[in-house]
N, CA, C and O atoms as CSV, one atom per row, in Angstrom:
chain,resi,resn,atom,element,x,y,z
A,1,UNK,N,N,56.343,31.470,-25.961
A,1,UNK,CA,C,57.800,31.451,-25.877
A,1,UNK,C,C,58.199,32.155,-24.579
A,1,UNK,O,O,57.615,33.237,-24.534
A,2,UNK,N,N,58.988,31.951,-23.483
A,2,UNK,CA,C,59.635,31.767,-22.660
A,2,UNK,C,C,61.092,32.154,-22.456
A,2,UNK,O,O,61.824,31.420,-23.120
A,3,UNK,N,N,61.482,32.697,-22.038
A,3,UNK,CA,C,62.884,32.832,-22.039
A,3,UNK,C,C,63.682,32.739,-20.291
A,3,UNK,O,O,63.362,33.278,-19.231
A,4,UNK,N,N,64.713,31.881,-20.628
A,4,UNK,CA,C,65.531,31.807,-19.116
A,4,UNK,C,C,66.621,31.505,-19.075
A,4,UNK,O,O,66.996,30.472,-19.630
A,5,UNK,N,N,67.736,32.573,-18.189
A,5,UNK,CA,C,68.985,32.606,-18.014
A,5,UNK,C,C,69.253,31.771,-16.813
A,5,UNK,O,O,68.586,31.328,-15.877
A,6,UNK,N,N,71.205,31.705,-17.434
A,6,UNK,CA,C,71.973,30.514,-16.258
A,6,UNK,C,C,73.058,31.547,-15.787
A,6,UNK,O,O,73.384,32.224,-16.762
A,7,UNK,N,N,73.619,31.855,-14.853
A,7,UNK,CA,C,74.722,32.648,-14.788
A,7,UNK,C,C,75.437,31.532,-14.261
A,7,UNK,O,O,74.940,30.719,-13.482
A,8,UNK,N,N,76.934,31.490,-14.811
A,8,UNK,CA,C,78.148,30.454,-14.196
A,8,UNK,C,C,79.127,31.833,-14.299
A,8,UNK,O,O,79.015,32.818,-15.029
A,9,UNK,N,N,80.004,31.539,-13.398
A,9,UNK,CA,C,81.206,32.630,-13.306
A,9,UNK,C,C,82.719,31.451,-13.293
A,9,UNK,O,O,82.883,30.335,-12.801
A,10,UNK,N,N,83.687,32.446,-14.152
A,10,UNK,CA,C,84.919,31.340,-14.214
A,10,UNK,C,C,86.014,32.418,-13.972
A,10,UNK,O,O,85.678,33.565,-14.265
A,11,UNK,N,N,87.174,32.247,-13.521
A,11,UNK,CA,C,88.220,33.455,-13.900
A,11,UNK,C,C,89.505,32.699,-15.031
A,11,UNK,O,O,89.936,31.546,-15.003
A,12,UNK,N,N,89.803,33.623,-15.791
A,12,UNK,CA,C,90.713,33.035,-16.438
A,12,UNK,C,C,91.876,34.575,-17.306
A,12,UNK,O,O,91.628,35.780,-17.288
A,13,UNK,N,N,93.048,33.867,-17.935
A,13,UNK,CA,C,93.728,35.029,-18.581
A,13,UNK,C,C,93.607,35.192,-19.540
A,13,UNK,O,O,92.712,34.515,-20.046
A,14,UNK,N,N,94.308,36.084,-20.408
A,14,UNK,CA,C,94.382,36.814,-21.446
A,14,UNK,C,C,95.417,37.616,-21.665
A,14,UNK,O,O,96.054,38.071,-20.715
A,15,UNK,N,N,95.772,37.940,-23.112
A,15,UNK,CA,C,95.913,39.207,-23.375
A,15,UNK,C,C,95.844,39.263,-25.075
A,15,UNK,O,O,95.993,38.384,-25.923
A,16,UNK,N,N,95.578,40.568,-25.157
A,16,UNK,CA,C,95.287,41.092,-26.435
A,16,UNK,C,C,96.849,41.312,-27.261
A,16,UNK,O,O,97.640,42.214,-26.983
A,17,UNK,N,N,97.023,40.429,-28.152
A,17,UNK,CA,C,98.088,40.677,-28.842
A,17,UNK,C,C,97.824,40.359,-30.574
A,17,UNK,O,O,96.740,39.862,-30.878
A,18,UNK,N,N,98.798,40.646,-31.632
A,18,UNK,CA,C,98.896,39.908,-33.182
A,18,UNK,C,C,100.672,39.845,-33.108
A,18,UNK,O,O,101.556,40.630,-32.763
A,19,UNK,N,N,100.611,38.456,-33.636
A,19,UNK,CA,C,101.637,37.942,-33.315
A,19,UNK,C,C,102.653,38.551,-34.433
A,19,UNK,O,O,103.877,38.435,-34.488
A,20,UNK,N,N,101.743,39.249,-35.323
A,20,UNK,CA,C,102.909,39.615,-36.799
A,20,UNK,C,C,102.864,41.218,-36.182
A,20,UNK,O,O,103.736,41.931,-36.678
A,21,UNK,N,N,102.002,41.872,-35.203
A,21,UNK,CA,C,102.939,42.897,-34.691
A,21,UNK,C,C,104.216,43.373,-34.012
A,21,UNK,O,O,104.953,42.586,-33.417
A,22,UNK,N,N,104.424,44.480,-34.096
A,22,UNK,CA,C,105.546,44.121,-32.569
A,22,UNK,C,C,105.299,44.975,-31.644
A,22,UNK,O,O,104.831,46.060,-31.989
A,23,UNK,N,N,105.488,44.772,-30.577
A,23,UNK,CA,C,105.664,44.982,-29.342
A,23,UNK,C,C,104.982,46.468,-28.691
A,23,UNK,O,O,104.390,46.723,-27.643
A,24,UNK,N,N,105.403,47.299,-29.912
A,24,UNK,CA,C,105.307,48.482,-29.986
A,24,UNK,C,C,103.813,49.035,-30.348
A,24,UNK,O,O,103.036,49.828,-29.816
A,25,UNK,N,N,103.804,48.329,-31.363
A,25,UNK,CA,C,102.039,48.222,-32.177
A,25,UNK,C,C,101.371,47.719,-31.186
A,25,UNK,O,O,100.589,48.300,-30.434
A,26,UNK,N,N,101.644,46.789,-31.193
A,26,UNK,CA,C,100.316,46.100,-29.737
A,26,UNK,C,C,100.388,47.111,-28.322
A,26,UNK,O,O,99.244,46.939,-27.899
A,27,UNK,N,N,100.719,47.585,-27.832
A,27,UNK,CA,C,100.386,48.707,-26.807
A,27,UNK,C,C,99.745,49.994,-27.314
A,27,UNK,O,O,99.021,50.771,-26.691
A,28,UNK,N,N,100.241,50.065,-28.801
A,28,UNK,CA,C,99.468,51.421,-28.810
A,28,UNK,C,C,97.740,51.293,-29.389
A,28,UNK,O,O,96.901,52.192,-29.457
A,29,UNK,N,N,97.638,50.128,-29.680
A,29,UNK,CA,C,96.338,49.198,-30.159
A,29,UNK,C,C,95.569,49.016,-28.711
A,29,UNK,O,O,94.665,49.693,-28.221
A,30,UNK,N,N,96.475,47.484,-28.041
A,30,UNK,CA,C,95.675,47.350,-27.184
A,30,UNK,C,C,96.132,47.906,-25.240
A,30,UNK,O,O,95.864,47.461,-24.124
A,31,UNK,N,N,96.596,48.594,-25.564
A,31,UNK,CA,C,96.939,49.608,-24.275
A,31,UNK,C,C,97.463,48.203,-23.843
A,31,UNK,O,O,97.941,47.317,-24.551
A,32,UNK,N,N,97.128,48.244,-21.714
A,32,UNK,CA,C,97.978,47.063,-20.820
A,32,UNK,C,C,97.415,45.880,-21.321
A,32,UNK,O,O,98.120,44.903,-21.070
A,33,UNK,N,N,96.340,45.617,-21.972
A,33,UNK,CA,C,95.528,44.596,-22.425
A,33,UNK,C,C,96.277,44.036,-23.232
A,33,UNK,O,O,95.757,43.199,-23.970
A,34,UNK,N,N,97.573,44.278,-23.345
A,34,UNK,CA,C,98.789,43.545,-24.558
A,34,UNK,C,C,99.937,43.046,-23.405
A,34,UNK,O,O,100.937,42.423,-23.763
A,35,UNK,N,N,99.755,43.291,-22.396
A,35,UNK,CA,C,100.954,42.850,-21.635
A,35,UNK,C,C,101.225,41.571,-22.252
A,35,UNK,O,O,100.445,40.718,-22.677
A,36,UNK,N,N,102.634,41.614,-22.213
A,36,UNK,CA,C,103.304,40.121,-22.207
A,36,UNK,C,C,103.283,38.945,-21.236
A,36,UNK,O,O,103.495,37.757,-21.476
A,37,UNK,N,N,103.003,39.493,-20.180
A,37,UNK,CA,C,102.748,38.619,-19.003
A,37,UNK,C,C,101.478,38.702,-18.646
A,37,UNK,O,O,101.338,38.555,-17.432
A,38,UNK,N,N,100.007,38.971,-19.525
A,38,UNK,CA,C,99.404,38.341,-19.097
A,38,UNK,C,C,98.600,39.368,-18.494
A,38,UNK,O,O,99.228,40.401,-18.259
A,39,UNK,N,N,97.183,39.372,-18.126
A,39,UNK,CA,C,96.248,39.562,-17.284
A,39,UNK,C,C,95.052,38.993,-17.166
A,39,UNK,O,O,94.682,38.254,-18.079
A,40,UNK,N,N,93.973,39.274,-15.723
A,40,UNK,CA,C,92.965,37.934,-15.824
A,40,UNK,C,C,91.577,39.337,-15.592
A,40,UNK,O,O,91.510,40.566,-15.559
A,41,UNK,N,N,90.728,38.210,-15.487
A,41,UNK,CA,C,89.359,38.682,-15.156
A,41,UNK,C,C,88.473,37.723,-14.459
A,41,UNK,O,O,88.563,36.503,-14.599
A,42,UNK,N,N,87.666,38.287,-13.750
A,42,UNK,CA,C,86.564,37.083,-13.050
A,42,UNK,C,C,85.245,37.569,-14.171
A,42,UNK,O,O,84.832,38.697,-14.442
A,43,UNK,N,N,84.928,36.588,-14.530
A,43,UNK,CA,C,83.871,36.941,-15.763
A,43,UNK,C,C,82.851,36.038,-15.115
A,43,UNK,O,O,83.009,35.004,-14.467
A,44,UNK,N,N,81.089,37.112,-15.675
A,44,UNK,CA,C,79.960,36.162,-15.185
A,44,UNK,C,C,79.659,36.214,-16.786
A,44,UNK,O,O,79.759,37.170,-17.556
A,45,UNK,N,N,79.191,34.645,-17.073
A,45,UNK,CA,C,78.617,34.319,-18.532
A,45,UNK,C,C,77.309,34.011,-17.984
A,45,UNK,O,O,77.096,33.116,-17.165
A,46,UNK,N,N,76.400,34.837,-18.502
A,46,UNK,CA,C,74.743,34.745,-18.596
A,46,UNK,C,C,74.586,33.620,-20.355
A,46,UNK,O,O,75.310,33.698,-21.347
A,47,UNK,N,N,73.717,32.956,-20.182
A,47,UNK,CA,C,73.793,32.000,-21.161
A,47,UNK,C,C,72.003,32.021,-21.367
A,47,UNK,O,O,71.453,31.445,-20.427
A,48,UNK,N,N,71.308,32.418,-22.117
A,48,UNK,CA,C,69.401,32.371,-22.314
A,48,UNK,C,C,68.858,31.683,-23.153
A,48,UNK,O,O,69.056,31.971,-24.333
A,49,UNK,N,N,68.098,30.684,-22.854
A,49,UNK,CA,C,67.803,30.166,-24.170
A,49,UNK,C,C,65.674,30.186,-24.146
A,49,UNK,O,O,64.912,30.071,-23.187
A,50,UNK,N,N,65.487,30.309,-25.087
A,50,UNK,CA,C,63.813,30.358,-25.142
A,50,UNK,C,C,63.318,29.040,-25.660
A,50,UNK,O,O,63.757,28.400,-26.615
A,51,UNK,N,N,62.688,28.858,-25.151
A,51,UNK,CA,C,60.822,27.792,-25.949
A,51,UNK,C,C,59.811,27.658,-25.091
A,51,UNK,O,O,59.331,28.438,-24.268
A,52,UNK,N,N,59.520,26.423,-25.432
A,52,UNK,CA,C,57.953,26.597,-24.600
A,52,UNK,C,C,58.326,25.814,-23.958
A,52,UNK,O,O,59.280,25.049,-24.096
A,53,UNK,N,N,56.962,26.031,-22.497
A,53,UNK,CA,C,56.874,25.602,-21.423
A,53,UNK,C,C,56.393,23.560,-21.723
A,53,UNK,O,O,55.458,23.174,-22.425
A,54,UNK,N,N,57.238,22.781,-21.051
A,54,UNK,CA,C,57.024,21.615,-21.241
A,54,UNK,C,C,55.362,21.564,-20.092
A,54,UNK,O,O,55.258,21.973,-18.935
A,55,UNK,N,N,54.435,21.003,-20.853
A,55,UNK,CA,C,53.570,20.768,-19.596
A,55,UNK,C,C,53.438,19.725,-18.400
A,55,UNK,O,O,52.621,19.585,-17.491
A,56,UNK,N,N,54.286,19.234,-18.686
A,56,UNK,CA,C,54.940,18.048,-17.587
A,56,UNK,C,C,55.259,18.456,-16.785
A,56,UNK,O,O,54.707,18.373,-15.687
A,57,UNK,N,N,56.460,19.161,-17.085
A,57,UNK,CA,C,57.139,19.674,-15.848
A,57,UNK,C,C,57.310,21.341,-15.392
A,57,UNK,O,O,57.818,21.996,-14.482
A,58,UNK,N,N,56.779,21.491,-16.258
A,58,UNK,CA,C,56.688,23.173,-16.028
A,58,UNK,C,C,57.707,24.115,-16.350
A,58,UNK,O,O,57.609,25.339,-16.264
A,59,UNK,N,N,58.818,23.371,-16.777
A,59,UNK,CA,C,60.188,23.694,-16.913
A,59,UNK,C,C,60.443,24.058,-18.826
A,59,UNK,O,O,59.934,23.413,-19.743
A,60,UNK,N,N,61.304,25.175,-18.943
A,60,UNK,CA,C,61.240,25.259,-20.694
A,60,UNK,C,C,62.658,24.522,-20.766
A,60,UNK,O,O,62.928,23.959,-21.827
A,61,UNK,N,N,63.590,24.482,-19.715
A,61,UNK,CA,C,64.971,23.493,-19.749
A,61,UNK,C,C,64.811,23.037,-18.021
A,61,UNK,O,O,64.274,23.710,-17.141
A,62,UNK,N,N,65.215,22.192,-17.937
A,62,UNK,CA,C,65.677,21.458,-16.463
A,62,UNK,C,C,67.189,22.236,-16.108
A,62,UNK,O,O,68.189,22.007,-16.787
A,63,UNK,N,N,67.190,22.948,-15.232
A,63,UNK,CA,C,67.718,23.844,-14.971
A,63,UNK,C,C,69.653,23.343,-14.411
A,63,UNK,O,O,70.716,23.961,-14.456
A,64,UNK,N,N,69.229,21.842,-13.901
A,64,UNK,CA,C,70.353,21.278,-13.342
A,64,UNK,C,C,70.698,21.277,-14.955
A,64,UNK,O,O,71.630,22.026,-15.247
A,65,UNK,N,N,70.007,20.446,-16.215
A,65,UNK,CA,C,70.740,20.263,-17.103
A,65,UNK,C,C,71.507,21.595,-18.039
A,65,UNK,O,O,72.614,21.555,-18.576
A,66,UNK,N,N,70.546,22.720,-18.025
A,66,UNK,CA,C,71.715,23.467,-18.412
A,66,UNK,C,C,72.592,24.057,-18.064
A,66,UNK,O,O,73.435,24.544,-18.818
A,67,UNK,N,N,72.582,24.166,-16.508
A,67,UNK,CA,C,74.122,23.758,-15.615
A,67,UNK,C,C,75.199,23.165,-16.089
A,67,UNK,O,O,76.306,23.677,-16.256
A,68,UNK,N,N,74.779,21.787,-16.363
A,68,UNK,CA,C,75.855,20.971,-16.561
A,68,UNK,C,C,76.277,21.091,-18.293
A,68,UNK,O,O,77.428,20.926,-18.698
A,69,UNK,N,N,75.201,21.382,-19.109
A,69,UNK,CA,C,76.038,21.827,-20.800
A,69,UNK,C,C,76.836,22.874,-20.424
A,69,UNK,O,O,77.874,22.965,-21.078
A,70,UNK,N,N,76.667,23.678,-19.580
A,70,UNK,CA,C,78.020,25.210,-19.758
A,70,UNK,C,C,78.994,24.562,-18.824
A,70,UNK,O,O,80.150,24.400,-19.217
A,71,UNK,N,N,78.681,24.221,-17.768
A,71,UNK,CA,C,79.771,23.822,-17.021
A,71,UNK,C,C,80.641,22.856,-17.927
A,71,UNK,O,O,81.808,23.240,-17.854
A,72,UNK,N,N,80.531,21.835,-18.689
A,72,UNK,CA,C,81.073,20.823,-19.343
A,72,UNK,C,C,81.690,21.378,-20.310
A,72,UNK,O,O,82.908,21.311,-20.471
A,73,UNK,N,N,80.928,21.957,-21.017
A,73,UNK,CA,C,81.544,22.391,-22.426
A,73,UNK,C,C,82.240,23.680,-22.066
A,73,UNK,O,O,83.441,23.449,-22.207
A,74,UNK,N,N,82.055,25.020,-21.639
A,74,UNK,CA,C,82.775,26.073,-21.229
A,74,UNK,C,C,83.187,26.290,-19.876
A,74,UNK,O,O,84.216,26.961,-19.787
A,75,UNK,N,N,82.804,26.007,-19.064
A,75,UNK,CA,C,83.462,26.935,-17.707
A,75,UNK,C,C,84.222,26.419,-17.332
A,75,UNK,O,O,85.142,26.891,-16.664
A,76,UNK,N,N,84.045,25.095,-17.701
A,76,UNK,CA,C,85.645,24.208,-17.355
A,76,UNK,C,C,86.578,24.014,-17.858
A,76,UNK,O,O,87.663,23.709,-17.363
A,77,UNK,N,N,86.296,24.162,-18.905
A,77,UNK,CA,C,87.687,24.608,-20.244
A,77,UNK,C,C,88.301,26.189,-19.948
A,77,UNK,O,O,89.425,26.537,-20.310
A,78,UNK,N,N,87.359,27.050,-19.235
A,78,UNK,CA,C,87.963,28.210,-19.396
A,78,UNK,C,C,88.535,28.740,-17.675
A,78,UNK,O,O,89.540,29.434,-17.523
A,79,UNK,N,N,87.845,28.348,-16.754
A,79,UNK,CA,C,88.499,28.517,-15.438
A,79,UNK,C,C,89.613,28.391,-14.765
A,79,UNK,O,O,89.734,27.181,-14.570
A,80,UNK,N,N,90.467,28.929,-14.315
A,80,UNK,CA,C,91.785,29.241,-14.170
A,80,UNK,C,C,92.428,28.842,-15.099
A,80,UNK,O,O,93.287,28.039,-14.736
A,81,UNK,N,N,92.403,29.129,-16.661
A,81,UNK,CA,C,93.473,28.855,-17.533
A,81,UNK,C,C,93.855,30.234,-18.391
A,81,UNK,O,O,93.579,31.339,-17.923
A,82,UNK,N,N,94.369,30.115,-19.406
A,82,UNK,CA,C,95.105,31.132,-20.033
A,82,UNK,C,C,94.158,30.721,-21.164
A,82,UNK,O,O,94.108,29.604,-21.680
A,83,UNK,N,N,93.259,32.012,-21.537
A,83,UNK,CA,C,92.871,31.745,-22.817
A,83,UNK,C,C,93.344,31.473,-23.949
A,83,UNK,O,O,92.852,30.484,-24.493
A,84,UNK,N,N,94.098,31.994,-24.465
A,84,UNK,CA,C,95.552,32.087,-25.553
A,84,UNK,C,C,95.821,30.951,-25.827
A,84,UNK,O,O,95.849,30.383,-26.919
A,85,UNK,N,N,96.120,30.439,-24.365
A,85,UNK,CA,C,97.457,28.778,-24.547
A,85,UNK,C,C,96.425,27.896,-24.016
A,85,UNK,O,O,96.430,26.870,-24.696
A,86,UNK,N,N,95.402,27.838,-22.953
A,86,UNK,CA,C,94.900,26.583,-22.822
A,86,UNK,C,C,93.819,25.879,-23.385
A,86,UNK,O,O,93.657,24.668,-23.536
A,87,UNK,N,N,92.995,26.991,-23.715
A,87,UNK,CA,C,91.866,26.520,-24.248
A,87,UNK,C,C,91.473,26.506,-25.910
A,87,UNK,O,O,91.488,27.396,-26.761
A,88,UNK,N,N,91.150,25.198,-25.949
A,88,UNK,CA,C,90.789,24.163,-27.490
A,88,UNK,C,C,90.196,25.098,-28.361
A,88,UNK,O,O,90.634,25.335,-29.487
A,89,UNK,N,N,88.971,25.761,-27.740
A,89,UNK,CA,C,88.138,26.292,-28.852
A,89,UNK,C,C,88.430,27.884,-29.122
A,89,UNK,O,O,87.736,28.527,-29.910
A,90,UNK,N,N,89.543,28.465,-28.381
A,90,UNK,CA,C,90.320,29.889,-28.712
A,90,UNK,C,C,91.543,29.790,-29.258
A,90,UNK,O,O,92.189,30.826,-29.417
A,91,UNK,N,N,92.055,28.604,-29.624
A,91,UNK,CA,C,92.938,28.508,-30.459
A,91,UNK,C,C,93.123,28.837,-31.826
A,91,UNK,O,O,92.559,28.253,-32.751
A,92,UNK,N,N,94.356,30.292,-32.007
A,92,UNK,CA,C,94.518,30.577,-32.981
A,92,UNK,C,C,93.294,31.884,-33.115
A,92,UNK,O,O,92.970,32.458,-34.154
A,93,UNK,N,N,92.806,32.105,-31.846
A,93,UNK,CA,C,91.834,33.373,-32.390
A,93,UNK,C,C,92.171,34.312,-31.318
A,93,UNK,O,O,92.993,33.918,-30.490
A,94,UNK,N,N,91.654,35.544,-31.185
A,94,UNK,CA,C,92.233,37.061,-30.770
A,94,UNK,C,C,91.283,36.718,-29.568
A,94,UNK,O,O,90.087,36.557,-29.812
A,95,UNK,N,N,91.861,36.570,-27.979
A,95,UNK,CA,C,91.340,36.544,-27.354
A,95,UNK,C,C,90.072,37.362,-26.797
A,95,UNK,O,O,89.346,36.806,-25.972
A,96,UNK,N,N,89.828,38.485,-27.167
A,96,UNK,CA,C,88.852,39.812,-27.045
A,96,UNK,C,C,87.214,39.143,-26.509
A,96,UNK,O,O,86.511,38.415,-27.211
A,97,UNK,N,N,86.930,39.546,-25.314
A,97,UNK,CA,C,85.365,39.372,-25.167
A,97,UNK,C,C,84.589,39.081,-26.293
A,97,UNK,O,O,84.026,38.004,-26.488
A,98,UNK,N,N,84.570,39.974,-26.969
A,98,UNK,CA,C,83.850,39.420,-28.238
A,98,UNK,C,C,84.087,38.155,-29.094
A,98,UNK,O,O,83.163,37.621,-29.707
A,99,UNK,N,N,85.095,37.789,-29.111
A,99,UNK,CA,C,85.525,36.569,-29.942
A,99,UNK,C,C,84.944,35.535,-28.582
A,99,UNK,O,O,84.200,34.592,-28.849
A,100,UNK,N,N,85.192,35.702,-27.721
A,100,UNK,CA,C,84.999,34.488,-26.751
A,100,UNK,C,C,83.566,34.429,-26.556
A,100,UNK,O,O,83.101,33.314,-26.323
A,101,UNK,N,N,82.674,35.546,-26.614
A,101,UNK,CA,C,81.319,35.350,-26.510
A,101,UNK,C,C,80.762,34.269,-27.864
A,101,UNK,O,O,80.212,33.179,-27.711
A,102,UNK,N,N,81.057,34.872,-29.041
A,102,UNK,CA,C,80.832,34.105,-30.070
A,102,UNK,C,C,80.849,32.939,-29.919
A,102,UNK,O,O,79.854,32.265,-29.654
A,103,UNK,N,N,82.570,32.298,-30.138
A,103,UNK,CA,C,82.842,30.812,-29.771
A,103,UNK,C,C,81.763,30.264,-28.735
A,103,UNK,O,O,80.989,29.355,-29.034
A,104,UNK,N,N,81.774,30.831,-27.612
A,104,UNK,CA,C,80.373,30.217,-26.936
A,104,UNK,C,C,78.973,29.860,-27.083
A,104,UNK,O,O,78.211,29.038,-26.574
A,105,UNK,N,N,78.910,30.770,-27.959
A,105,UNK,CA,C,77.858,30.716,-28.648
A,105,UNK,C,C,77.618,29.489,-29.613
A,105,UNK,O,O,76.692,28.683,-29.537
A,106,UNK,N,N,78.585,29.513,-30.485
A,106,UNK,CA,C,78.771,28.402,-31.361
A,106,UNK,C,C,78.780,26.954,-31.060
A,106,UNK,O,O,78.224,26.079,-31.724
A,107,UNK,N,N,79.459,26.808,-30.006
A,107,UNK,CA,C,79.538,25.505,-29.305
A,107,UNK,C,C,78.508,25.316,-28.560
A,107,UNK,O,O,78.048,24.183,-28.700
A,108,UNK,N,N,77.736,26.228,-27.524
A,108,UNK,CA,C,76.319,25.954,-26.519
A,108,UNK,C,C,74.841,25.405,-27.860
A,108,UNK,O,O,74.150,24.388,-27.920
A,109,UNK,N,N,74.892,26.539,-28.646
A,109,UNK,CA,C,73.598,26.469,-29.788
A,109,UNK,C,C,73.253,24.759,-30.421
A,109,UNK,O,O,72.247,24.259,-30.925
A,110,UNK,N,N,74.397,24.312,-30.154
A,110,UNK,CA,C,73.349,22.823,-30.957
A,110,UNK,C,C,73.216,21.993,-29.616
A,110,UNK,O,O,72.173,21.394,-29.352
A,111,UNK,N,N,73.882,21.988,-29.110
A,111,UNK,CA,C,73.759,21.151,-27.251
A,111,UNK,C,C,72.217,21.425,-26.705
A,111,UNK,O,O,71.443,20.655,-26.137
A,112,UNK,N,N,72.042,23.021,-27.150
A,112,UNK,CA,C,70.774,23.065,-26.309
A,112,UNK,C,C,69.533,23.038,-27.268
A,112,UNK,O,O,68.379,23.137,-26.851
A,113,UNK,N,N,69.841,22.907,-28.476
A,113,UNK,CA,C,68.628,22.554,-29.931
A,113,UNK,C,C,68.658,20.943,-29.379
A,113,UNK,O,O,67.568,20.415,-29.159
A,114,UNK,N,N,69.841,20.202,-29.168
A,114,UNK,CA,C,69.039,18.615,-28.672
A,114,UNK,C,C,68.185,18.605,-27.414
A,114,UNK,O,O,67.857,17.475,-27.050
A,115,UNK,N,N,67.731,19.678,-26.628
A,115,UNK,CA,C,67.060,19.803,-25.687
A,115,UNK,C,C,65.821,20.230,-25.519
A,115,UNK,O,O,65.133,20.398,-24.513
A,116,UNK,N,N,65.529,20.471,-27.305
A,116,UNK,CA,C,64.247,21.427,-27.693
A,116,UNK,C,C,64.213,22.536,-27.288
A,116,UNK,O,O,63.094,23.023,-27.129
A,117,UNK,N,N,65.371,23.333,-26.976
A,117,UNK,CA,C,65.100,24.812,-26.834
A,117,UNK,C,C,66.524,25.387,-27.061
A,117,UNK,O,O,67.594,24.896,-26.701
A,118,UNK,N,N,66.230,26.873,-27.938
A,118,UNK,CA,C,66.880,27.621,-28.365
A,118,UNK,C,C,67.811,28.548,-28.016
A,118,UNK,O,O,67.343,29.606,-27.594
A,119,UNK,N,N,68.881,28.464,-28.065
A,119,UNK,CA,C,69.980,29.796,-27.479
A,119,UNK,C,C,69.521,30.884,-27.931
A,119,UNK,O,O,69.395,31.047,-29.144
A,120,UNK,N,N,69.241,31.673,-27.183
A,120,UNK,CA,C,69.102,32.904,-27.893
A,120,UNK,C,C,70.392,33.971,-27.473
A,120,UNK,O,O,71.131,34.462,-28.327
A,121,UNK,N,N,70.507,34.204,-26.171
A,121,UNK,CA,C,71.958,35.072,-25.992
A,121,UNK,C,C,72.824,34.373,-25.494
A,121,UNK,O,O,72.582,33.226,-25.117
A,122,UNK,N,N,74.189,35.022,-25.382
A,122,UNK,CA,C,75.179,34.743,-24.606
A,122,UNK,C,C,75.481,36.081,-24.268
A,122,UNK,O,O,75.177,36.898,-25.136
A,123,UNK,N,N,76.192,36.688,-22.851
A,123,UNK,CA,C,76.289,37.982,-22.126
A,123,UNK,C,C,77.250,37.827,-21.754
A,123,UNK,O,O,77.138,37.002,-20.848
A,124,UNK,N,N,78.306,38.130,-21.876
A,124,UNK,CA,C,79.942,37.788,-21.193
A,124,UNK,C,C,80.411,39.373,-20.495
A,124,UNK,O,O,80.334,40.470,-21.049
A,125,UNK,N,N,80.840,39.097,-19.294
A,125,UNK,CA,C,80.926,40.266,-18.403
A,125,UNK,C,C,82.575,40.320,-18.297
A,125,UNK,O,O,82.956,39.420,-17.548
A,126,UNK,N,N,83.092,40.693,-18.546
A,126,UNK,CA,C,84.451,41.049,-18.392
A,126,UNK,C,C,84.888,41.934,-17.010
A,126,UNK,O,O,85.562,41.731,-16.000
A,127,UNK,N,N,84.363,42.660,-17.391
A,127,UNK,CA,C,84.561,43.600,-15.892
A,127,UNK,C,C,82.838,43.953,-15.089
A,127,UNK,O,O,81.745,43.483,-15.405
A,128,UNK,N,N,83.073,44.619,-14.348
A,128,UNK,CA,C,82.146,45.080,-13.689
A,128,UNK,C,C,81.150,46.133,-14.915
A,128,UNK,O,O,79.932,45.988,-15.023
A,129,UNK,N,N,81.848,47.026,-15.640
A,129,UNK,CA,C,81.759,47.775,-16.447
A,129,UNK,C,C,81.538,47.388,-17.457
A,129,UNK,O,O,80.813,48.036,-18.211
A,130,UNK,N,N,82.101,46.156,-17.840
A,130,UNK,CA,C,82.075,45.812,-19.451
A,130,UNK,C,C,81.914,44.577,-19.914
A,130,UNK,O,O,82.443,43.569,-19.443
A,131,UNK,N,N,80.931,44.651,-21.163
A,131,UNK,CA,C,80.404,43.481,-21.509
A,131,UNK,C,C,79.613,43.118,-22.518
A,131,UNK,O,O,78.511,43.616,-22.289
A,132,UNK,N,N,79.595,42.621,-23.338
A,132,UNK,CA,C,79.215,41.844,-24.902
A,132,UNK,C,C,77.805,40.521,-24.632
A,132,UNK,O,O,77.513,39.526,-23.969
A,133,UNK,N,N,77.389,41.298,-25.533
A,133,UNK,CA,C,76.065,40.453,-25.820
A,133,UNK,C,C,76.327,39.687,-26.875
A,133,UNK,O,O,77.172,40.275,-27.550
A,134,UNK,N,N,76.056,38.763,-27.315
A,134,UNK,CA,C,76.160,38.193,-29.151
A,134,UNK,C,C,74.614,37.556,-28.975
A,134,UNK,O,O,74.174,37.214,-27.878
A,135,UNK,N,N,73.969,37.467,-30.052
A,135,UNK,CA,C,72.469,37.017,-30.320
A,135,UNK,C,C,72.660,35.874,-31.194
A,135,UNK,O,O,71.584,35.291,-31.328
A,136,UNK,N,N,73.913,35.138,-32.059
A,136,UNK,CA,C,74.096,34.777,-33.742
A,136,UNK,C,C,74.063,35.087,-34.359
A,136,UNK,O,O,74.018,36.313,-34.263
A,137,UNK,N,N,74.042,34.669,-35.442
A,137,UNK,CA,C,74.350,35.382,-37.114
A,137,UNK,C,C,73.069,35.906,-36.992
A,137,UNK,O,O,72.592,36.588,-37.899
């Protein structure tokens, strides 16, 4: 078993809010991370998946192809948009690194099982400083 990462980088917005709070609650919860107007991040998503080495090609994924599953399915759904309002698969959920690592997770894991090899992480970098691993259930 083998293991190998993709890094894609996207920037996009956010903010941390609950819509049955008010105004007041959400700042003292999620500090500026509740602004009403919004804030962004340039995020690098590390994406790893493991199996074995094909002996053909030497390759455990073809590297252009798992390029193009994150690029297709996430980085392009999430690059310059508003997490909150634009994107399909954060709809209706708490924008937070952590929720967005998950969802990624969820959606990459069977794309790359039709490829014979396994997701094992997703690494979502929020800041320079900060950043969420998810492994799956």
């Amino acid at each position: 078993m083998i293991y190998i990462t993709r890094r894609e980088r996207f920037n996009a917005a956010h903010k941390l809010h609950r819509e049955d709070w008010s105004l007041e609650q959400n700042e003292a919860v999620f500090g500026n991370c509740s602004n009403p107007n919004w804030h962004g991040h340039n995020y690098d998503l590390y994406v790893t998946v493991k199996g074995d080495i094909n002996p053909t090609t030497g390759f455990v994924i073809d590297l252009k192809d798992m390029k193009d599953i994150i690029v297709t399915h996430i980085t392009s759904k999430l690059d310059h948009r508003n997490i909150n309002l634009d994107v399909d698969f954060m709809q209706g959920k708490m924008a937070s690194t952590e929720i967005i690592a998950i969802e990624i997770f969820k959606i990459l894991a069977p794309l790359f099982e039709a490829h014979q090899v396994t997701l094992h992480a997703i690494r979502l970098h929020e800041t320079e400083n900060n950043y969420v691993e998810y492994f799956g259930d």
